[in-house]
N, C-alpha and C positions, 0 to 999 in steps of 0.2 A: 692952198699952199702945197707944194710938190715935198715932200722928201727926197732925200738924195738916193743913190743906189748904192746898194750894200758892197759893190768892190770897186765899184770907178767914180762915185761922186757926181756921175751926171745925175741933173735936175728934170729929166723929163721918163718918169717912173711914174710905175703902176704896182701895187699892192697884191702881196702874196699873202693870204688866208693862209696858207699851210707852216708858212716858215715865219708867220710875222715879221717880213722881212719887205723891204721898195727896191723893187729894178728894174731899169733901165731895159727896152730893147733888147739890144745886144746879150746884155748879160743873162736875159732870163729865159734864155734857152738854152744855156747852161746847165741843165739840173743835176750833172755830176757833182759839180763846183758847189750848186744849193743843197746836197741832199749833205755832203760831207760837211760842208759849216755845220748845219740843223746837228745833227750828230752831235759834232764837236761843244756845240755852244749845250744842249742838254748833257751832255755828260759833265761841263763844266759847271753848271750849276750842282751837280751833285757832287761835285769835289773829285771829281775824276775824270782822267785824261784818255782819249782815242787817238791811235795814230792812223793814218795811212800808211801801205805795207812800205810808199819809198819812204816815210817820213821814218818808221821805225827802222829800217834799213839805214837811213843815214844816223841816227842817235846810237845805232847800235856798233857803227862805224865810227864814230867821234868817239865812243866810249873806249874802244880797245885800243885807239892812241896813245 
């Protein structure tokens, strides 16, 4: 049985040991894309949030609205 792939849903995925994570192909030579999830997703279990510098750049610009 195939798992899907962590950002596009394709079925034809191979198994990441490092980020416990199934991707595709395409996707898995991404490893910007993989390293900022893995971050994102361990700080979320700790109850706390990472940004990326656009993503803090944009909240930080919705905020002074």
């Amino acid at each position: 049985m195939s798992e899907k792939c962590y950002y596009c849903d394709s079925t034809d995925t191979s198994y990441c040991s490092l980020c416990s994570n199934w991707f595709c192909d395409r996707c898995k030579i991404r490893y910007d894309k993989r390293i900022i999830s893995m971050i994102k997703e361990k700080f979320a279990k700790k109850g706390l949030e990472w940004l990326t510098g656009k993503e803090y750049d944009e909240r930080k610009k919705n905020e002074q609205k």
